[in-house]
N, C-alpha and C positions, 0 to 999 in steps of 0.2 A: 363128580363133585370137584370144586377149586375153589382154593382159597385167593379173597379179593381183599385188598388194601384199602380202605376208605375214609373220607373228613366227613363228616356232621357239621352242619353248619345254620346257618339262620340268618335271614336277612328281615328285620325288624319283627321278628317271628314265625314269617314263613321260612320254615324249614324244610331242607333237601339233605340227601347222601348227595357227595360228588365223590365220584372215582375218577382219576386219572390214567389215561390208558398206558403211559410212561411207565410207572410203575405197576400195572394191571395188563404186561401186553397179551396175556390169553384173554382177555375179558368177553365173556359175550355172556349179554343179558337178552332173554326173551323177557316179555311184557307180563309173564305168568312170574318168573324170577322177579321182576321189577315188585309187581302189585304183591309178592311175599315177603319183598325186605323192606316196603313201604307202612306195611301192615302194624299198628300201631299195638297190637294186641302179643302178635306171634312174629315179627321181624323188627327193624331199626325203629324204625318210625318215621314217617316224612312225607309232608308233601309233592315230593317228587323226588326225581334223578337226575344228575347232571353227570354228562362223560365229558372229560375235556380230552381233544386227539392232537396230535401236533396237525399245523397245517399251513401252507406256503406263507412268504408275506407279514404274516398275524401274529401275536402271542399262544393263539390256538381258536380252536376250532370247539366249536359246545352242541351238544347232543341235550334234549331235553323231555326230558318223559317222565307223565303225568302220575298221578300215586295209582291210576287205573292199569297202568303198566305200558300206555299207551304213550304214540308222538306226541308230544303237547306243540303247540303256538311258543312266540316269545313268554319268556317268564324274565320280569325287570328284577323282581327280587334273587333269583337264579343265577342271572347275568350281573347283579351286583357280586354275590357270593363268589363266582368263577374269578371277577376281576380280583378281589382279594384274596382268594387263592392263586392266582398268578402271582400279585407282588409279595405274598411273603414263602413260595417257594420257587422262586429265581426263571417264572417263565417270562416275567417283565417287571418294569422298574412301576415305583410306584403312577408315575403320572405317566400319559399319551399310550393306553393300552388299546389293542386293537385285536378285535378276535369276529369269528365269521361265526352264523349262526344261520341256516338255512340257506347257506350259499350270500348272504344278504351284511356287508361289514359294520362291524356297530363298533364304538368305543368309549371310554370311561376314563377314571382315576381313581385314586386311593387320597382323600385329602389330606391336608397335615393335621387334623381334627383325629382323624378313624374313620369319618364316614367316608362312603364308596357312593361314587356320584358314577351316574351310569347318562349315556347320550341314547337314544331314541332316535326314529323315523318319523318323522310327521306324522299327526293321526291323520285317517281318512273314514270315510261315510259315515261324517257327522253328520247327527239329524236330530234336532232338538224339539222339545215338545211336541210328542204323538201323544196317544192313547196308546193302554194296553189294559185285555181285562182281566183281570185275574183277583181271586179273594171275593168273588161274586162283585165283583165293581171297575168301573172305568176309571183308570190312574193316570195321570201326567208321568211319562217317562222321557227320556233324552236315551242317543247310542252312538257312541265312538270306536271305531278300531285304532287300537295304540301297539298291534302290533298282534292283539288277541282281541275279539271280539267283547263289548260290553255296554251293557246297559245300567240306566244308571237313574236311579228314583229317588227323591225326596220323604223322608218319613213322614212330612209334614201331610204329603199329599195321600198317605195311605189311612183308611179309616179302620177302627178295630169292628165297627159294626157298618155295614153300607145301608143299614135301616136308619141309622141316628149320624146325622151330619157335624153334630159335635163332637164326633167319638175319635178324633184323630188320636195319633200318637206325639207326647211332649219330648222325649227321650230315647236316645238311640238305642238304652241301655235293655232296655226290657221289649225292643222289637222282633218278631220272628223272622230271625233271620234262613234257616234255615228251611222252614216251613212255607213262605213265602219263595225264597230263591230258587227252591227247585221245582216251584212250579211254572214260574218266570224261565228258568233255565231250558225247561223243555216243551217252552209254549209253542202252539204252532206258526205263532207271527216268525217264532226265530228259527226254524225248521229248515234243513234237515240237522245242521252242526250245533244247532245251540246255541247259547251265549253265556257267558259271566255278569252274573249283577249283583252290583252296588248298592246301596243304599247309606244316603249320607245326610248329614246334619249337622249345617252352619252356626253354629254359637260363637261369638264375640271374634267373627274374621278365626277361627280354625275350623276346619271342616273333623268331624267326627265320619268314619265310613266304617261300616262292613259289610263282608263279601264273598259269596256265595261263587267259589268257585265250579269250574265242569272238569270235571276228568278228577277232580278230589273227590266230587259231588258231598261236598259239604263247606263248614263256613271256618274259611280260613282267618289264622290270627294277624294277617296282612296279606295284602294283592298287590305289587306297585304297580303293572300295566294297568290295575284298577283304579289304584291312586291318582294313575295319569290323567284320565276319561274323566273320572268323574271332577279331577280339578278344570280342566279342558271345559268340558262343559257349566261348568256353574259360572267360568268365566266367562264363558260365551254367554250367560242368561244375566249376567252382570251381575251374581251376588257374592264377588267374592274377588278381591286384587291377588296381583302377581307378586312375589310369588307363593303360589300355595303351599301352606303348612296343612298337612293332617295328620289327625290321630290313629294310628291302627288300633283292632279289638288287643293287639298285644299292651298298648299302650306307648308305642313307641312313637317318633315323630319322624313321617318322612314331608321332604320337602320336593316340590315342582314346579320349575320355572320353562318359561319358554319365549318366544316373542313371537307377535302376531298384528299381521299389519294392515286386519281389518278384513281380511277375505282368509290369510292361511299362516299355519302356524308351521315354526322351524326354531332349531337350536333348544329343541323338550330332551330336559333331564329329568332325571329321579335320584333322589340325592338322602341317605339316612344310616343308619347302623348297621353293618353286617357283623357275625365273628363266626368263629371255631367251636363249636362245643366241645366235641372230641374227636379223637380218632382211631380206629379201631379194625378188625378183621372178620370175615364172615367170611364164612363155606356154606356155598348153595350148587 
């Protein structure tokens, strides 16, 4: 058993532990470790784990593993959190932070607001408007990778009965989120890895979204690689200018700009609220 130093933290709701290996240099998490202090019942609580490690060049180096205890993909809301735990314990100043994440260099800032603006990779295998079936019915979906894989549906387009054509959904608010995503999640169009989906809802130019994360395997209170996709997409279907605001189910607002000049898109941020909740000590 050892004892480990840790922040709690939250990025427009999607919360992680992060440890810092600096001050944690025994640190070693297995995935069984991981998925016990994630455990919202008998551990921390959290959508994930973030390790931050020194590493050449960079403000650091970020480790990311999913509340299943497993490697997760990028996490935007994660990599905001990391960025402002760099600027407010002296591993970088607040603006031009730079840190590696899968061997692959991403960077960010800390604005003079509070919020944490984070830079992104271009999406790739955008594919808009298929079919998928699921809920006994053929639905209009879209799929972006932003880094994590996602799919990304309209409530508009899902029916509560596929007997009765007027039975759509009005409100994001009382949509199954859950019950739906994880059947999307482990459909076999998106086999063998799965995917993340979305579901979103355009009211007065704000997009409302929520998101049925993998490796949570439930619906988290924000996704920003999901925020990304599914602003990406709506703009590419033209219902919605740059740059996008959305609501998360936390309530919070993140923002996504990008430019795009008609074939591809470059300079995608995710821009919103991160902080601290606390910080604290565990023996596992």
């Amino acid at each position: 058993m050892e004892k480990y130093f840790f922040t709690k933290m939250s990025g427009a709701g999607n919360d992680f532990i992060l440890f810092d290996s600096k001050i944690n240099p025994k640190l070693e998490l297995t995935h069984e470790k991981i998925a016990q202090i994630c455990n919202r019942r008998t551990g921390i609580g959290a959508d994930g784990v973030l390790v931050l490690e020194p590493a050449n060049e960079v403000a650091f180096g970020m480790k990311y593993f999913n509340a299943d205890g497993y490697s997760g993909s990028l996490c935007a809301n994660g990599s905001r959190c990391s960025l402002l735990y760099a600027a407010e314990n002296g591993l970088a100043s607040n603006s031009g932070i730079s840190f590696l994440f899968n061997s692959r260099r991403y960077t960010g800032e800390v604005l003079a607001d509070g919020r944490v603006k984070f830079n992104l990779l271009p999406p790739s295998q955008i594919k808009l408007n298929f079919k998928v079936k699921f809920a006994g019915q053929l639905v209009n979906a879209s799929f972006a990778d932003t880094g994590s894989p996602h799919v990304v549906i309209r409530i508009e387009d899902v029916l509560r009965n596929p007997a009765e054509l007027k039975s759509g959904f009005s409100s994001i608010d009382d949509f199954p989120v859950f019950e739906l995503g994880k059947e999307i999640r482990y459909h076999k169009d998106f086999a063998p890895d799965g995917t993340n989906v979305n579901f979103v809802q355009v009211v007065d130019g704000l997009v409302k979204i929520r998101t049925y994360e993998r490796g949570v395997e439930d619906e988290t209170l924000s996704c920003g690689t999901g925020s990304v996709a599914s602003a990406v997409v709506l703009y590419r279907n033209g219902l919605i200018n740059k740059p996008v605001k959305l609501s998360a189910k936390s309530g919070d607002q993140l923002v996504v700009d990008f430019k795009f000049d008609g074939q591809n898109f470059d300079d995608v941020s995710l821009t919103g609220p991160a902080k601290v909740v606390f910080n604290g000590e565990i023996t596992i």
